[in-house]
C-alpha positions in Angstrom: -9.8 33.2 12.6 -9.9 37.2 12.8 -13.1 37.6 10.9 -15.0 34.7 12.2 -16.6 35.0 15.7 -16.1 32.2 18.1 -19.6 31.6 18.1 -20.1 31.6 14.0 -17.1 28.9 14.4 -19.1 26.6 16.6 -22.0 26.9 14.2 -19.9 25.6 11.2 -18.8 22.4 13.6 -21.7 21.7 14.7 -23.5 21.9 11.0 -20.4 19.7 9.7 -20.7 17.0 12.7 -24.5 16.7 11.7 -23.1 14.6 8.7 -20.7 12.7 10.7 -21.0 9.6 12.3 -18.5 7.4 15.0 -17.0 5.1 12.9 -16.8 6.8 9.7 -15.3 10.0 12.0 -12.0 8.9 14.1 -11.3 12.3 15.7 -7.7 13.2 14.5 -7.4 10.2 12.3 -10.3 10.5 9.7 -13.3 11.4 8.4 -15.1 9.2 5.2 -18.2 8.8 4.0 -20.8 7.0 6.6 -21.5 4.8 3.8 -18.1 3.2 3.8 -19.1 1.6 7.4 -22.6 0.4 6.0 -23.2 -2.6 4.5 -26.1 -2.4 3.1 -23.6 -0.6 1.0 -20.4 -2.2 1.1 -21.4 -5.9 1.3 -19.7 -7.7 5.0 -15.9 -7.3 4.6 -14.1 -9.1 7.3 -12.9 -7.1 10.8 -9.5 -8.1 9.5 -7.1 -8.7 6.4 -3.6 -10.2 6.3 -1.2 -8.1 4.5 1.7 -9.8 2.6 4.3 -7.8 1.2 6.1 -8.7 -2.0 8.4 -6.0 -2.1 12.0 -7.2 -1.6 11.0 -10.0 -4.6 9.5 -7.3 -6.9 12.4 -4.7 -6.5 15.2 -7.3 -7.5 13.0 -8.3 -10.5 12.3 -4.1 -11.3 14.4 -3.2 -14.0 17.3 -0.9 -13.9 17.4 -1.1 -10.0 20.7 -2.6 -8.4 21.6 -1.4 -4.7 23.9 -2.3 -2.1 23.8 -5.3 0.6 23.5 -2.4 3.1 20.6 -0.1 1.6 18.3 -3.3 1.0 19.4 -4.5 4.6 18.2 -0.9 5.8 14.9 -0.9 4.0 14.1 -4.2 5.1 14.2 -3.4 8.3 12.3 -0.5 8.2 9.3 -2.8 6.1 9.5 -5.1 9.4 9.2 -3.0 11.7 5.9 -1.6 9.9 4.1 -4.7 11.3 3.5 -6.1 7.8 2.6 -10.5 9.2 3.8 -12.0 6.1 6.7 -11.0 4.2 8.2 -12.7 0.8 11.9 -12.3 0.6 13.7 -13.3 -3.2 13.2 -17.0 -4.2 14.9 -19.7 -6.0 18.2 -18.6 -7.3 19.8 -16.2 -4.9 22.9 -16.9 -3.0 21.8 -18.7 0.1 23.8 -16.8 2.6 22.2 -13.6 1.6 18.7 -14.9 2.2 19.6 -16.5 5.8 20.9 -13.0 6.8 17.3 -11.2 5.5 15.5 -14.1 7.4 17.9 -13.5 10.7 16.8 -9.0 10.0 13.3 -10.1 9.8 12.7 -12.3 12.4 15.1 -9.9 14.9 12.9 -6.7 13.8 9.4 -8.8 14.1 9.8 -12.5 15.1 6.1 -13.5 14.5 6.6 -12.5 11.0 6.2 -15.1 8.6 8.5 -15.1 5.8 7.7 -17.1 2.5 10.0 -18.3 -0.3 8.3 -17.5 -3.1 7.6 -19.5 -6.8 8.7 -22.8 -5.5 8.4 -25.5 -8.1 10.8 -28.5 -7.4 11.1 -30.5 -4.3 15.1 -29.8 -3.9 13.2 -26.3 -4.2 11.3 -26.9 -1.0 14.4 -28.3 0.6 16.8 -25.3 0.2 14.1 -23.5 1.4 13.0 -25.3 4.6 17.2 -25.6 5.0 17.6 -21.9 4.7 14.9 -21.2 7.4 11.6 -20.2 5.6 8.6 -20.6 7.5 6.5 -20.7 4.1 6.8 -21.9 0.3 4.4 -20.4 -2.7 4.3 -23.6 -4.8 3.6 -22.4 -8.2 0.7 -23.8 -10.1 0.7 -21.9 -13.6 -2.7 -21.4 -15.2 -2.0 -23.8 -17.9 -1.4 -26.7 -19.7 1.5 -27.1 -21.9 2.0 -23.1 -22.0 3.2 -23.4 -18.8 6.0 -24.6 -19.8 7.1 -20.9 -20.4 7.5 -20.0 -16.6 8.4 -23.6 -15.5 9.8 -25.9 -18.0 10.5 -28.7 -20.0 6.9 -27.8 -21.5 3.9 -30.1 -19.6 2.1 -32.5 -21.9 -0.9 -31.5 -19.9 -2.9 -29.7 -18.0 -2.8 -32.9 -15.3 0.9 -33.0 -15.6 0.8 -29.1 -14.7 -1.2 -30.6 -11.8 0.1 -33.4 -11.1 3.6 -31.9 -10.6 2.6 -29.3 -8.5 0.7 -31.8 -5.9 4.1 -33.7 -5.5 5.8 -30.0 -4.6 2.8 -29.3 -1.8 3.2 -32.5 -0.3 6.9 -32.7 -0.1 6.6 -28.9 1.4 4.0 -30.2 4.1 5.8 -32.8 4.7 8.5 -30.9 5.6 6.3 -29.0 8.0 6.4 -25.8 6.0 3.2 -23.6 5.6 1.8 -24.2 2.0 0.3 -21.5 -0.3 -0.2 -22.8 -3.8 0.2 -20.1 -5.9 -2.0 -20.5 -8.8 -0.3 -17.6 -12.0 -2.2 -15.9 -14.4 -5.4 -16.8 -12.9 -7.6 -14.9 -15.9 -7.0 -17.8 -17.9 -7.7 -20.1 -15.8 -11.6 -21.6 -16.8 -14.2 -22.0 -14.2 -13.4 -25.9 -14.3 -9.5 -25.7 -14.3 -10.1 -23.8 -10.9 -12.5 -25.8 -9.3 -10.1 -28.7 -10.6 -6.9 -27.3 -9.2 -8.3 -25.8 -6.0 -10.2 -29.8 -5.0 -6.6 -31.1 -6.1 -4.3 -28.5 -3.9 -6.4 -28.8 -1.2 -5.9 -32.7 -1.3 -2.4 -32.4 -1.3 -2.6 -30.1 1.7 -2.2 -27.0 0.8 -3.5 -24.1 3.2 -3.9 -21.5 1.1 -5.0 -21.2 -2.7 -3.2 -17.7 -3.8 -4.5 -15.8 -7.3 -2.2 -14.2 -8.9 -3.2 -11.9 -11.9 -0.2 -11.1 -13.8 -1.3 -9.3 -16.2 -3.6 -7.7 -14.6 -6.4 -8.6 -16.1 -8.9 -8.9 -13.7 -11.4 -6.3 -12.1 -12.7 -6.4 -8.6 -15.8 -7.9 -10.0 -14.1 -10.5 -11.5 -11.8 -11.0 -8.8 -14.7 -11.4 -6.0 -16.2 -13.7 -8.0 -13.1 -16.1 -8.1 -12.2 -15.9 -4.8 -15.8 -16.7 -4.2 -15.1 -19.8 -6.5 -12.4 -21.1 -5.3 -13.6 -20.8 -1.7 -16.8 -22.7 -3.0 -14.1 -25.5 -4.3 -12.5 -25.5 -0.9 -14.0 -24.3 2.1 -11.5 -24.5 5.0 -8.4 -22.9 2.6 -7.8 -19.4 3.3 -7.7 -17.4 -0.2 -5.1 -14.6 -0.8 -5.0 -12.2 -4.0 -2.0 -10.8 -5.9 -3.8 -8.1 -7.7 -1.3 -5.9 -10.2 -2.2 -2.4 -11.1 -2.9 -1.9 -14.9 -6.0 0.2 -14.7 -5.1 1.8 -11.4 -7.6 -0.8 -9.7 -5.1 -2.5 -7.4 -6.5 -1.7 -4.2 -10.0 -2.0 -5.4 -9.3 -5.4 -6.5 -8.0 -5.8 -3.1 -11.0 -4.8 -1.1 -13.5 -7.0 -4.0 -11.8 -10.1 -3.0 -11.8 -9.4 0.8 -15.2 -8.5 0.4 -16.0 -12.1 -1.3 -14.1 -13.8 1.5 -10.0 -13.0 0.8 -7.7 -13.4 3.8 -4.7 -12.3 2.5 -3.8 -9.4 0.2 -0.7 -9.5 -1.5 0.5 -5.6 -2.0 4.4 -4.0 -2.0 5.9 -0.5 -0.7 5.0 2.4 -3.9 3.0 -0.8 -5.9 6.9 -1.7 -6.6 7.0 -4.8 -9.4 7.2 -4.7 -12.6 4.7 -3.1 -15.6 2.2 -1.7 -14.2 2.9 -3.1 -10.5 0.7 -4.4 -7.7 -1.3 -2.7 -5.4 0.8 -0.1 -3.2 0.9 -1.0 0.6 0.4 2.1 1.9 -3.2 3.0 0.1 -3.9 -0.5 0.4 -3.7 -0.3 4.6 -5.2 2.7 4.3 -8.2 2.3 2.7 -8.5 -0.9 4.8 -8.2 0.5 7.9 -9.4 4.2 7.4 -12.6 3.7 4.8 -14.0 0.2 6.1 -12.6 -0.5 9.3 -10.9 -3.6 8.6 -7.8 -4.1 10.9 -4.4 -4.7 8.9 -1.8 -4.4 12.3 0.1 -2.5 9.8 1.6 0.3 11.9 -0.3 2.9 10.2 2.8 6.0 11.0 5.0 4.1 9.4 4.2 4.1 6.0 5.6 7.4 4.5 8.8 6.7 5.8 8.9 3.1 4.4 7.6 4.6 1.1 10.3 6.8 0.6 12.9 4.5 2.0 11.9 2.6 -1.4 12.2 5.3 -3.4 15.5 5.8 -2.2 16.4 2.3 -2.4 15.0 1.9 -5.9 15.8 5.5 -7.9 12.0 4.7 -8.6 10.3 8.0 -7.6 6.5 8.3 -7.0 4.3 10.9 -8.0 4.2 13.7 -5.9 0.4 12.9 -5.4 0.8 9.4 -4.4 -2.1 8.2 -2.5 -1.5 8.5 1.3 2.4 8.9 1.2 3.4 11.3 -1.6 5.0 14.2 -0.9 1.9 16.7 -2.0 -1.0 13.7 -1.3 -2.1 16.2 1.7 -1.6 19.4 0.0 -5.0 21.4 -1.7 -2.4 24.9 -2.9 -2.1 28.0 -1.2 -5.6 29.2 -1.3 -6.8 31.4 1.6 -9.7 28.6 1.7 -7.6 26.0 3.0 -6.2 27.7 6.0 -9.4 28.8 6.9 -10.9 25.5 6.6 -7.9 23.8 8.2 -8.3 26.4 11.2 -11.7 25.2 11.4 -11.4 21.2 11.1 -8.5 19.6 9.6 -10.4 16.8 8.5 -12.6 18.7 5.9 -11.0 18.3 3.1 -8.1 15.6 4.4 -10.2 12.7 4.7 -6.9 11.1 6.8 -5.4 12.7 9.0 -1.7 12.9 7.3 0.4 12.1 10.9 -2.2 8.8 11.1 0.3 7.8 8.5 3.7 9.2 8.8 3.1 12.4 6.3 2.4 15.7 6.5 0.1 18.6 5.3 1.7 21.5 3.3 0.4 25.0 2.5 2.7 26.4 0.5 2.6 30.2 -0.7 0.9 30.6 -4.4 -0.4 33.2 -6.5 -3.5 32.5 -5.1 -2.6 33.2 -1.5 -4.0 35.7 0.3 -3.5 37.3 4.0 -4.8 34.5 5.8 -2.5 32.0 4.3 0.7 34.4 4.4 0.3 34.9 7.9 0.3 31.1 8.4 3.4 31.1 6.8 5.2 33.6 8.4 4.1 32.5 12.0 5.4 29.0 10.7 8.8 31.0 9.8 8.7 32.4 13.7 8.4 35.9 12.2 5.7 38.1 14.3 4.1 40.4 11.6 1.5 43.3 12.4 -1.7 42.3 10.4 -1.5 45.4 8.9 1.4 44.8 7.1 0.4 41.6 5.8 -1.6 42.7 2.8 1.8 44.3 1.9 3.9 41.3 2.1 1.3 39.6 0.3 1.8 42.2 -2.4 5.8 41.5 -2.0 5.6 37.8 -2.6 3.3 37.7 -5.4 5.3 39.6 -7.7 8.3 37.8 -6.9 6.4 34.6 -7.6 5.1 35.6 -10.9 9.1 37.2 -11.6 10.7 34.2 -10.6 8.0 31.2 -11.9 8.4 29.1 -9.2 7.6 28.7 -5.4 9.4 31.1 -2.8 11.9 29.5 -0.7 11.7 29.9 3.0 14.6 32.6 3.3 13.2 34.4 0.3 10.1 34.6 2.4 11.6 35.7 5.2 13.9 38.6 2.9 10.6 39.9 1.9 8.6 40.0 5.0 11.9 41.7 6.7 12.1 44.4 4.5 8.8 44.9 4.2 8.5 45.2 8.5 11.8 47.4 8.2 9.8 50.1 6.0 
């Protein structure tokens, strides 16, 4: 920092730590607002959350997505060894032997993981899958009466027969000694009696876990901590997970509402993978979790950007540069001479995560708006020892080939200019 004294440099720490506090501030792993870790703000959110990932269900259901035995194999492996406790593999309908051999990579990569069959709705259901080797069944419960007899038919002359079968799927399951989550669909049509109804009945049957999905997507955080508050009302000793989906971008706040009101589990998948709008993305979702509230996921934090784009590999599905935490440019602010500066002085300024916390990196590329400061950066990054003096010069170089060109430099395009600059 050539035109910052050492002591001026120690003044701006110290006047930037004044608004820090432990907690909030993980040296070299973040920096967020003290009021995330108040709860006079906040609420009480739980020192820990289960994560459960859907994604190997949601990319076989994504349209336009088919890839190889060995790719999915290969991703799969990479998702267990993030640390991810619960995982949901594909369900009813898939060839047998392919779901034994994504159990057997599972359980070799992690073998506490627990891996659940999901939208179970028949007892020969439960059966295949206690015979294939799942340690957990989602029995689904639509949010319905005889309209459920879209997702699971012939169509229910009831909402009790909707019930009714569904108790005779958890009990078979438990008696089978497989964990039980009842998985209860489109949950925002689901009336404050229906849940209370279905919750008392589930739990009777012996279910251990009362899931809400929102398909559509039609429920906010608000809403969403108020039903898990319900349903936990209804049943006291079931643990409560939430499959949010993402159709106003509110996945992961829908996520942290319903731990907030007492949510275990948080169903989420690698890049929000499902279909429409998908659910909330695992990455941000740990994230946020871990980084803005302190609540423990075991989700091996440095292993997220890898598993992200391993998906979008697997899937052709590409995210937005910008994706939150994993994306490509998620740590980059431009080429300004600013963000050098401030970077020299504490990477956490503007980062509020420390990018390697999570597997990513932080880029400065060279803009138009780059100045000395940031050029030198960049050519010391390219090993390429430049007198300061000849720096403004370079700068000069690589602007007007940037505005000629109308795109980014490459490295050896860098390094062409700054060489014949130095040569003259």
């Amino acid at each position: 920092m050539d035109d910052l004294t050492e002591a001026q440099v120690e003044r701006i720490r110290a006047d930037i730590g004044r608004s820090r506090t432990a907690g909030a501030y993980a040296p070299g792993r973040w920096s967020v607002a003290p009021g995330n870790r108040d709860t006079a703000v906040t609420g009480v959110l739980p020192e820990r959350v289960r994560l459960r990932d859907t994604s190997i269900r949601a990319i076989e259901s994504m349209p336009g997505v088919v890839a190889t035995r060995e790719a999915k194999t290969a991703f799969l492996r990479l998702l267990a060894r993030s640390g991810v406790p619960e995982i949901v593999t594909s369900g009813p309908g898939r060839d047998p032997d392919a779901l034994r051999a994504d159990l057997a990579v599972i359980k070799q990569e992690q073998p506490d993981c627990t891996v659940a069959c999901p939208f179970v709705s028949t007892m020969d259901g439960v059966d295949l899958a206690r015979d294939i080797g799942f340690d957990a069944v989602q029995v689904s419960v639509p949010g319905f009466g005889p309209a459920s007899g879209i997702y699971d038919p012939p169509v229910p002359a009831s909402r009790e027969e909707v019930v009714g079968r569904a108790i005779a799927v958890v009990e078979h399951a438990r008696a089978q000694r497989l964990r039980v989550t009842a998985a209860f669909t489109m949950v925002s049509y689901l009336t404050d009696e229906m849940l209370a109804e279905t919750v008392a009945a589930m739990a009777g049957a012996g279910a251990g876990e009362i899931a809400l999905f929102d398909g559509p997507g039609a429920v906010g955080p608000e809403a969403f901590g108020r039903l898990v508050h319900a349903t936990r009302s209804a049943a006291p000793d079931l643990e409560v997970g939430v499959h949010p989906h993402n159709t106003f971008g509110l996945g992961v706040a829908c996520a942290v509402a319903a731990a907030r009101a007492g949510a275990a589990v948080v169903e989420s998948s690698v890049n929000g993978y499902c279909g429409g709008p998908g659910n909330a993305d695992l990455a941000a979702t740990a994230a946020a979790f871990e980084a803005l509230y302190g609540v423990r996921t075991g989700i091996r934090l440095n292993a997220l950007t890898e598993l992200a784009r391993a998906g979008a590999e697997l899937t052709g599905h590409m995210p937005a540069l910008n994706q939150p935490i994993t994306g490509r440019d998620a740590f980059c602010w431009g080429g300004g001479d600013w963000v050098t500066v401030e970077y020299e002085v504490d990477p956490l300024l503007h980062n509020c995560v420390e990018p390697a916390l999570v597997g990513n990196e932080r880029r400065v590329p060279l803009t138009p708006q780059s100045g000395p400061r940031t050029t030198a950066a960049t050519l010391h990054g390219l090993g390429i020892d430049a007198d300061p003096a000849l720096v403004p010069a370079i700068v000069e170089r690589c602007r007007a080939e940037l505005d000629a060109l109308g795109r980014l430099l490459t490295d050896e395009e860098i390094r062409a200019i700054a060489r014949s600059v130095l040569a003259n």
